[in-house]
C-alpha positions in Angstrom: 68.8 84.1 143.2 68.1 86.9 140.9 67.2 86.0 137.6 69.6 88.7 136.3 72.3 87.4 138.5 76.0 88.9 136.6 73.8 90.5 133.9 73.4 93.9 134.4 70.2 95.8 132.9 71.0 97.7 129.2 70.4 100.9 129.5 69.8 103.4 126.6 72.6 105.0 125.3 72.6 108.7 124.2 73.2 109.2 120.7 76.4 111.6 120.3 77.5 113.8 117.4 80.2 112.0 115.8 83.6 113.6 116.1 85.0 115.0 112.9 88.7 113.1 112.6 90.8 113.7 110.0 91.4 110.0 108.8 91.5 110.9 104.8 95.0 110.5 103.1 96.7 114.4 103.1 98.3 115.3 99.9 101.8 117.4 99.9 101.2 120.8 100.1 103.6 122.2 97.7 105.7 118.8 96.5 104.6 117.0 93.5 108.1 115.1 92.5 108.9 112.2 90.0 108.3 109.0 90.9 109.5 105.7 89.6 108.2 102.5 89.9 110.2 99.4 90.0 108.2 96.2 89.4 104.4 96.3 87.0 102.8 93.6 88.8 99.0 92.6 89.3 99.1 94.7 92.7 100.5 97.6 90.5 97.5 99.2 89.2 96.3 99.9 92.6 99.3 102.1 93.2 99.2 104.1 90.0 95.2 104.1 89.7 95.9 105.8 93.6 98.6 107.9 92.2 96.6 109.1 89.7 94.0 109.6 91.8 95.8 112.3 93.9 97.4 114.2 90.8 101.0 112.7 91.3 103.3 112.1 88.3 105.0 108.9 87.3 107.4 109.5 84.7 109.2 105.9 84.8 108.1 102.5 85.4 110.7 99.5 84.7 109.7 95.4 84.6 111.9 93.0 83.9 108.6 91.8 81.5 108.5 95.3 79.4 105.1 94.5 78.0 104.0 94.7 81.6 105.4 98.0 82.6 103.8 99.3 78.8 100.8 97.7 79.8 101.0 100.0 83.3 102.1 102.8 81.1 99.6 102.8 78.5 96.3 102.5 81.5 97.8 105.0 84.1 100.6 107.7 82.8 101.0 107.5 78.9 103.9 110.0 78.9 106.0 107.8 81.4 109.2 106.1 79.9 109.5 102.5 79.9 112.4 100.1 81.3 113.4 96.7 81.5 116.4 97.6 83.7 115.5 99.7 86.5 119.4 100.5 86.7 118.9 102.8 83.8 116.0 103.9 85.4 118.1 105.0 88.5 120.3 106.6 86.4 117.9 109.7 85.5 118.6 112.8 87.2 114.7 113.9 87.3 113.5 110.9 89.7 112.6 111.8 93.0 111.0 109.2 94.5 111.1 105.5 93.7 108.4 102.9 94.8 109.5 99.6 94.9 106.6 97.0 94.3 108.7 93.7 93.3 108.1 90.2 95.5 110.4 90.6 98.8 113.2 88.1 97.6 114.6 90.7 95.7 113.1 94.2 96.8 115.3 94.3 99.6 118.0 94.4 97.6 116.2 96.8 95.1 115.7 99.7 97.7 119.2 99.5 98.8 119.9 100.4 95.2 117.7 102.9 95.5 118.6 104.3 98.6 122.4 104.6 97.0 121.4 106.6 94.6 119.9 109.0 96.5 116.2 108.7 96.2 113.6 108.3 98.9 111.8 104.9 98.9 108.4 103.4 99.5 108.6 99.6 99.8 105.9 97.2 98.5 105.0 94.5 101.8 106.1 92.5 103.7 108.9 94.8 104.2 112.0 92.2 104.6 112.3 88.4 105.3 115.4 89.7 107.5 114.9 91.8 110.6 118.6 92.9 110.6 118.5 93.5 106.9 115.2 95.7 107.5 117.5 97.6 109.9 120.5 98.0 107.7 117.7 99.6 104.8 116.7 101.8 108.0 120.1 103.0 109.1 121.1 103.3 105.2 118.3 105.5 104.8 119.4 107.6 107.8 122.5 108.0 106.9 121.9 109.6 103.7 119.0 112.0 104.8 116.4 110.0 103.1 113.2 108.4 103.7 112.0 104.9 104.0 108.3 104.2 104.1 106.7 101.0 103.7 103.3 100.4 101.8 101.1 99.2 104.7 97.8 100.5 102.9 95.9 99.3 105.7 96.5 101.8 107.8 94.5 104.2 105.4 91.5 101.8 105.2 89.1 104.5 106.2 87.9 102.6 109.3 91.0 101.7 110.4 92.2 105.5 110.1 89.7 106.9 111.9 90.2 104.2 114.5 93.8 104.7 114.7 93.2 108.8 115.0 90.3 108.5 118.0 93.0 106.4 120.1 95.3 108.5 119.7 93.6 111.6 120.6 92.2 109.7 123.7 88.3 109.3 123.0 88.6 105.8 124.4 91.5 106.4 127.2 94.3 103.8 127.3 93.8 100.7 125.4 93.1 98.0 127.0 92.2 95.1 124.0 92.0 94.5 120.5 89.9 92.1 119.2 90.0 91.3 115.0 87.0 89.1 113.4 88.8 88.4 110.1 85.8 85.8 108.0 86.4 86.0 103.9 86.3 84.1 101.0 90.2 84.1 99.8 89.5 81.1 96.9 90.6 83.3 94.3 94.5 82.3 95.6 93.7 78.4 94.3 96.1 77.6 90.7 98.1 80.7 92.3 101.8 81.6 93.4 100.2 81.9 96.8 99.6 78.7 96.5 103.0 77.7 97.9 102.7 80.5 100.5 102.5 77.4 103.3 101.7 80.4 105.8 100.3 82.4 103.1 97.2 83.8 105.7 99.7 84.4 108.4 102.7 86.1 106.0 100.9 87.9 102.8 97.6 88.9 104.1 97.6 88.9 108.8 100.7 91.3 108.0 98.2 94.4 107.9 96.5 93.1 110.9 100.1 92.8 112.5 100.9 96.4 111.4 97.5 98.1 112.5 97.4 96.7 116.0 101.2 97.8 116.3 99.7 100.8 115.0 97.2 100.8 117.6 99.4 99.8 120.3 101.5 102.9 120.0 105.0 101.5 120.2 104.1 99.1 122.7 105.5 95.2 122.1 104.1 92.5 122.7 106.2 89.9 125.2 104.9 86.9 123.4 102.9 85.7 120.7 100.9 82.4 120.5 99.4 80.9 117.1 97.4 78.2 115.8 96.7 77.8 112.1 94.8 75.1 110.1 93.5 73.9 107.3 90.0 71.8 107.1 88.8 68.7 104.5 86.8 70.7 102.0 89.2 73.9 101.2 89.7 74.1 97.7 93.6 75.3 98.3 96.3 73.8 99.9 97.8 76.7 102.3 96.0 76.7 106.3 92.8 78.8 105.7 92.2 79.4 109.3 94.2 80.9 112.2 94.4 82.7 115.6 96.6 84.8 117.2 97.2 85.8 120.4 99.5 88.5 121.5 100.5 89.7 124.9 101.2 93.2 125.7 101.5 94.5 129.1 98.1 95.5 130.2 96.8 94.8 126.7 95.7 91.6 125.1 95.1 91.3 121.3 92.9 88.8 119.5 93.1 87.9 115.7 91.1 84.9 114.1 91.2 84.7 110.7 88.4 82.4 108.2 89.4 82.8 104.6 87.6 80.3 102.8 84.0 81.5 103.6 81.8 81.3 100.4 78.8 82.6 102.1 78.2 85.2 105.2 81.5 87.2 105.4 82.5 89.3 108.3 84.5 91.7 109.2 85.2 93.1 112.9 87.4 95.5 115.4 86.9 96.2 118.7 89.3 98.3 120.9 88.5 98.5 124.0 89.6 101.4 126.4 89.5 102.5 130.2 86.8 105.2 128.9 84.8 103.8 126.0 84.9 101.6 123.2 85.6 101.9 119.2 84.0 99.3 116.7 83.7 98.9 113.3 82.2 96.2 111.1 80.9 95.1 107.9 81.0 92.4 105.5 83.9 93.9 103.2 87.1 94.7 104.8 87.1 96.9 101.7 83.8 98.8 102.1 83.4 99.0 106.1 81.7 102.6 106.0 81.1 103.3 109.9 83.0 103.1 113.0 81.1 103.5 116.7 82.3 105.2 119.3 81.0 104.5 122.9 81.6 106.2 126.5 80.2 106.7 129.7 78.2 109.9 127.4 76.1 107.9 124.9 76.9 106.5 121.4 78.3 108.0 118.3 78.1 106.5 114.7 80.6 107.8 112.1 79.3 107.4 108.5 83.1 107.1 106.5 83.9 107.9 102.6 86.1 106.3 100.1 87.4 102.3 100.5 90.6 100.5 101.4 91.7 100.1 97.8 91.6 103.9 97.2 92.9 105.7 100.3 94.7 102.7 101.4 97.4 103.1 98.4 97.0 107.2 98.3 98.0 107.4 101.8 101.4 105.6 101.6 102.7 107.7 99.3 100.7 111.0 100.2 102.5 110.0 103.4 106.1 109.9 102.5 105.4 112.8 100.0 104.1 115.1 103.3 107.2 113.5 105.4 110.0 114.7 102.3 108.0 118.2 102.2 107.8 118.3 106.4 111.6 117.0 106.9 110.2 114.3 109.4 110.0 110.9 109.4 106.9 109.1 107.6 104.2 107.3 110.0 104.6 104.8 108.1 108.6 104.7 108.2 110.2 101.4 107.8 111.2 101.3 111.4 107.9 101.7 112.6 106.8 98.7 110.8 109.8 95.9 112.0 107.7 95.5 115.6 104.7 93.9 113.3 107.2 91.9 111.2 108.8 90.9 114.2 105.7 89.6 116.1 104.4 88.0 112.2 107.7 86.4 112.3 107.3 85.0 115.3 103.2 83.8 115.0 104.5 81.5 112.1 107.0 79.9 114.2 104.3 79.7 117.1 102.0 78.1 114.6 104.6 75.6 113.3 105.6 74.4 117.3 102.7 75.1 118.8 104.3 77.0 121.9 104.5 80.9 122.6 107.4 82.8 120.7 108.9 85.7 121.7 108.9 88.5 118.9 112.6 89.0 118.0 113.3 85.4 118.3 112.9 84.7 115.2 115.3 86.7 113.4 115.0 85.6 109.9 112.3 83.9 108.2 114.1 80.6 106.2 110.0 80.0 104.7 106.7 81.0 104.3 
């Protein structure tokens, strides 16, 4: 028997030019409205440090905590007024454009105000705990002309951008499997709200995973989803550090495992695999991953990336809905094109609890997380 037998030889492959995608966030051409922010949380100054970024204006920001929305005011936009009431907020006739960045037992309820009064909304994430309430905010939206985008920054992470644009211009043909190396040291949760999070991988942090490969899957859903999660004797917190997810999509198969308590040797990797070539991308930052490489039948390229998830990740949500208002078209990252990820997150939680497949849609409502 050959001592090569089922491994074929590697060959060299041709190093390619790269192609130039455009996988930087796009500002408005001509629309530079008020925005609002409702809620001056930690997670806050990642939006307005964004916002400020890309010359946007924020003239209001209201916490229920006002030293926090001063605190907001005073770093980002000193000429912004402050409430503790965002109903007054909502009130002013100058407001454009409110972002909604309040923990999701009461944002749902916050952008239907906000929707009522005739504003367009971006949504902080997790969208809803409620599929049929993420559908009511949807068809509210609708009804009223308005847009509803939801603040999956991950889909801007540079690498995950230019990803998402190479599939969908067809360097890699149709997509045939995703694969996500998730390994990360998440400690800084411990003495924490996330603390109670008992799915707190799975809900607050897989959901951009969820959203990306929905992204990547181009509408497609998967049929079922199985999940295993788990914590392990030495983890300094008490929500399951590890997980895995599987989810089935007709002639696609994704893979997600998830590590976050590494201290030492973190990794992060994705591979999509196509019926003409390959994409990949990793690194040890899921915040600086600088290169994606594209492979096909006619050699290798290697794409050196700027910026980081923290910056375009939070300028391309709102550049986003800003382009959609200008355009008149709905935002790629609309709130109905994010329900399909909630729906299979949804269901990897219940998977995870029974240990048997789910169907996403089954679980309708999530009652904890």
């Amino acid at each position: 028997m050959s001592e090569d037998y089922g491994v074929p030889p590697i060959e060299g492959n041709k190093a390619l030019q790269a192609p130039e995608l455009a996988y930087q966030p796009r500002k408005a051409k001509n629309y530079n409205p008020a925005i609002a922010l409702i809620g001056a949380g930690g997670i806050t100054a990642a939006h307005l440090k964004a916002y400020q970024a890309l010359g946007l204006r924020v003239t209001a920001i209201s916490d229920i905590v006002r030293e926090h929305a001063e605190a907001r005011r005073d770093e980002f936009f000193p000429e912004a007024e402050v409430y503790t009431d965002h109903r007054e907020m909502l009130a002013r006739e100058d407001v454009d454009v409110i972002d909604v960045a309040t923990h999701v037992n009461i944002r749902p309820g916050l952008v239907r105000e906000a929707l009522e009064s005739g504003r367009h909304v971006l949504s902080q994430k997790p969208f809803v705990l409620d599929l049929q309430e993420g559908q009511d905010l949807i068809d509210l939206a609708e009804s009223k002309g308005l847009k509803l985008a939801v603040n999956q920054n991950g889909r801007w992470a540079p690498y995950f951008s230019y990803m998402r644009t190479a599939l969908e211009q067809g360097l890699i043909g149709d997509l045939n499997s995703i694969n996500v190396l998730c390994h990360w040291d998440h400690r800084w949760i411990k003495d924490t709200p996330f603390e109670d999070m008992r799915h707190m991988l799975l809900y607050d942090f897989a959901i951009h995973w969820f959203d990306i490969c929905s992204c990547f899957l181009g509408g497609a859903q998967a049929e079922r989803v199985f999940a295993a999660a788990q914590c392990f004797p030495a983890q300094e917190y008490r929500p399951a550090s590890m997980a895995s997810v599987i989810l089935d999509v007709p002639g696609v198969q994704v893979n997600m495992q998830f590590h976050a308590h590494m201290s030492q040797g973190s990794e992060h990797s994705v591979v999509l695999s196509g019926s003409k070539g390959t994409l990949r991308s990793r690194g040890n930052s899921i915040n600086e991953q600088s290169t994606v490489e594209l492979f096909t039948e006619e050699g290798q390229a290697l794409q050196h990336l700027d910026g980081h998830w923290f910056d375009y990740g939070f300028q391309g949500t709102m550049a986003e809905l800003l382009c959609a208002i200008e355009e008149d078209r709905e935002p790629s990252n609309s709130a109905a094109s994010n329900l399909p990820a909630l729906a299979a997150a949804f269901a990897a939680m219940k998977s995870a609890d029974t240990g048997l497949p789910v169907v996403p849609g089954d679980v309708q409502v999530l009652e904890s997380y």
